[in-house]
Short mmCIF file of the C-alpha atoms (twelve columns), coordinates in Angstrom:
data_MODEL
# 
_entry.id   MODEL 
# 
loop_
_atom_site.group_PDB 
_atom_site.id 
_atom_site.type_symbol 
_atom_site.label_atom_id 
_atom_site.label_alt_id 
_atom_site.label_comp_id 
_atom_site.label_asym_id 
_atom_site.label_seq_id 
_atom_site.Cartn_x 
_atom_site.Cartn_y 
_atom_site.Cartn_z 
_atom_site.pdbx_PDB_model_num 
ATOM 1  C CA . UNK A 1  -146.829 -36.773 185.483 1 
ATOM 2  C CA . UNK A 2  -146.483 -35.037 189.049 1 
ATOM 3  C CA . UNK A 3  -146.600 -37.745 191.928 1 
ATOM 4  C CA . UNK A 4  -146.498 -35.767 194.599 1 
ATOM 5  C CA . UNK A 5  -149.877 -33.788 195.801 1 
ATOM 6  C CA . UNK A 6  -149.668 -29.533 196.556 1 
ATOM 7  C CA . UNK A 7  -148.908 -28.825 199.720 1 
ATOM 8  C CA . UNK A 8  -152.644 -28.634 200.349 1 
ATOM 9  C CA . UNK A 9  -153.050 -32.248 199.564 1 
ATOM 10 C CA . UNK A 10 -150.414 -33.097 202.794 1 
ATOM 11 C CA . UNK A 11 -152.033 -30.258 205.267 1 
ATOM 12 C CA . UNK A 12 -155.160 -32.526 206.335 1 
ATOM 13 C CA . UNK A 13 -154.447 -35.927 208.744 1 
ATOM 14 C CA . UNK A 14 -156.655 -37.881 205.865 1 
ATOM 15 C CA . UNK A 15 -154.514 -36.587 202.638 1 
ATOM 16 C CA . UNK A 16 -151.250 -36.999 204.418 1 
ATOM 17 C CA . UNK A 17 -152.352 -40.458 205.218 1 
ATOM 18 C CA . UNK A 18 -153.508 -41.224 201.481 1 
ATOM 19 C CA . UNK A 19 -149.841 -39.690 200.067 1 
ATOM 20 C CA . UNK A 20 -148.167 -41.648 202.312 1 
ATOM 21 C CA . UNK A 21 -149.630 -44.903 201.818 1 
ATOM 22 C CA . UNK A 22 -148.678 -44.346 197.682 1 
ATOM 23 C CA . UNK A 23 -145.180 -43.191 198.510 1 
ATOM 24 C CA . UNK A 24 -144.569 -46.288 201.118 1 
ATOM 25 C CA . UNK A 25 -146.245 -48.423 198.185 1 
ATOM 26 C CA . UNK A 26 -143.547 -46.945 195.541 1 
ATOM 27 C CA . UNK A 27 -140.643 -46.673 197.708 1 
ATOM 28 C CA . UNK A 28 -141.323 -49.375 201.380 1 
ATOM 29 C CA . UNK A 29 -138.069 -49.042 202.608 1 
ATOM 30 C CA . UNK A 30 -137.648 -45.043 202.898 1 
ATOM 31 C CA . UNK A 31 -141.644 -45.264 203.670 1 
ATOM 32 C CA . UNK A 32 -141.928 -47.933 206.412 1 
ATOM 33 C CA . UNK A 33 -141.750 -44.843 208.977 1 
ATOM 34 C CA . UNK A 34 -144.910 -44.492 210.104 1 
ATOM 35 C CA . UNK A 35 -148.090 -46.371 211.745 1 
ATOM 36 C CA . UNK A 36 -150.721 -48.623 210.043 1 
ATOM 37 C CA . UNK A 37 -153.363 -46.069 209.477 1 
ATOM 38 C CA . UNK A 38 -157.282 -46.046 208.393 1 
ATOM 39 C CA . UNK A 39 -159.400 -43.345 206.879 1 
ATOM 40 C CA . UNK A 40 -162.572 -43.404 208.158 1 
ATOM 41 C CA . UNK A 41 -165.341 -44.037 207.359 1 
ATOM 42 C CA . UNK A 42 -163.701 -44.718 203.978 1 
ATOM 43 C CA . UNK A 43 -161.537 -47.869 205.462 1 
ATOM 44 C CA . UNK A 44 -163.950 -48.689 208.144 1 
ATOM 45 C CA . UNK A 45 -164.341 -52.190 207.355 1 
ATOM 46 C CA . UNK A 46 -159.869 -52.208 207.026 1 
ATOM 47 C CA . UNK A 47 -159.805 -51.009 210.454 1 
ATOM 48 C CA . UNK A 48 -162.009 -54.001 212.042 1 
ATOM 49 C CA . UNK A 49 -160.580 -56.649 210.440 1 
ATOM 50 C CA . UNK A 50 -157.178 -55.348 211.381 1 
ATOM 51 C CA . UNK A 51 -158.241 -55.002 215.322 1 
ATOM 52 C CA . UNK A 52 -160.109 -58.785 214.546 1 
ATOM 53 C CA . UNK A 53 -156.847 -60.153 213.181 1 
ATOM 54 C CA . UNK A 54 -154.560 -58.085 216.190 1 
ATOM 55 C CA . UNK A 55 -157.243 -59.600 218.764 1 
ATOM 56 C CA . UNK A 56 -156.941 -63.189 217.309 1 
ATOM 57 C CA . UNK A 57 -153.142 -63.044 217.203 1 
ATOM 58 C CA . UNK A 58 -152.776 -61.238 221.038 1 
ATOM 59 C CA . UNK A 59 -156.077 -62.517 223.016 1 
ATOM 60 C CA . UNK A 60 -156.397 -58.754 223.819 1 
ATOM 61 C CA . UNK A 61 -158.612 -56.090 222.249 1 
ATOM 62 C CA . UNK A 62 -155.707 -53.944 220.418 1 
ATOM 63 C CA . UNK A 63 -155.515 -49.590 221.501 1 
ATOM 64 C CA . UNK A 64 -155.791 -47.426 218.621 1 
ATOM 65 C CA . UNK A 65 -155.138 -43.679 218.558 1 
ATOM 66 C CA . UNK A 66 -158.099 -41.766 216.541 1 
ATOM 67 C CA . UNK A 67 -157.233 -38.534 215.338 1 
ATOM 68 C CA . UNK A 68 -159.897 -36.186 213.582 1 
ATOM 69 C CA . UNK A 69 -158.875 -35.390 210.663 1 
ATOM 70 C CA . UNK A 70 -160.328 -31.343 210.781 1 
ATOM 71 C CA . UNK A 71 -158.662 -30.634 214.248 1 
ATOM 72 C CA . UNK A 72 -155.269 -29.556 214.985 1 
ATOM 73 C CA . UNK A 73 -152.870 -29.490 217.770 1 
ATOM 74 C CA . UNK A 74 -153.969 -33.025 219.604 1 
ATOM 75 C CA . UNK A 75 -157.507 -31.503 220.392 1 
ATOM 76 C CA . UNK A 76 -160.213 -34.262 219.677 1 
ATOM 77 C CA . UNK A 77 -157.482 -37.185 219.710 1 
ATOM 78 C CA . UNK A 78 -159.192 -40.262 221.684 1 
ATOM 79 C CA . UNK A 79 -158.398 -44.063 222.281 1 
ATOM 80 C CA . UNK A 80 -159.821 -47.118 221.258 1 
ATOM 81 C CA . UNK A 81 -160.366 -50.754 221.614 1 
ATOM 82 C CA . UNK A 82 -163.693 -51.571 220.651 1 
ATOM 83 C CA . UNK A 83 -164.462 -50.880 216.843 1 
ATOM 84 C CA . UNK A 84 -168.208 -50.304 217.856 1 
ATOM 85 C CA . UNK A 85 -167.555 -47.503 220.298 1 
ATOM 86 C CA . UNK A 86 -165.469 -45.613 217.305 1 
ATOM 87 C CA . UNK A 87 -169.071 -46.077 215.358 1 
ATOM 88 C CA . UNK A 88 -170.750 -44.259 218.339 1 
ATOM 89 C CA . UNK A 89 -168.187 -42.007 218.153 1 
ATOM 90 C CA . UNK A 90 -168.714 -40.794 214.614 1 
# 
């Protein structure tokens, strides 16, 4: 069985995050590279209780970086520190 997606399956932010996640899960050390990262809406509910457990540990509301998944070369990319805000946003 084939573990690793086409090339098609890497090309979008979302899929890329989702691979990944399964090759960090197989494999942490050679996989601990890259950020904690949420599919949304999918892992909506992930996200805020990671910013509620990053706010209890810090006092402070914690920045993310949102990056739309259809857009390309930093266009759309936005900050955030207020899970409700990224609701308005979608």
């Amino acid at each position: 069985m084939n573990h690793f997606p086409a090339m098609s399956g890497v090309t979008r932010k979302a899929n890329l995050a989702q691979s990944l996640k399964k090759m960090k899960n197989q494999y942490p050390i050679d996989f601990g590279f890259y950020p904690k990262t949420w599919v949304i809406p999918h892992q909506l509910g992930k996200l805020k209780s990671a910013m509620s457990k990053e706010k209890a540990k810090d006092g402070v509301n914690p920045v993310m970086i949102v990056k739309p998944s259809e857009a390309s070369q930093g266009k759309g990319i936005f900050f955030i520190n207020d899970i409700e805000k990224l609701k308005e946003q979608l």
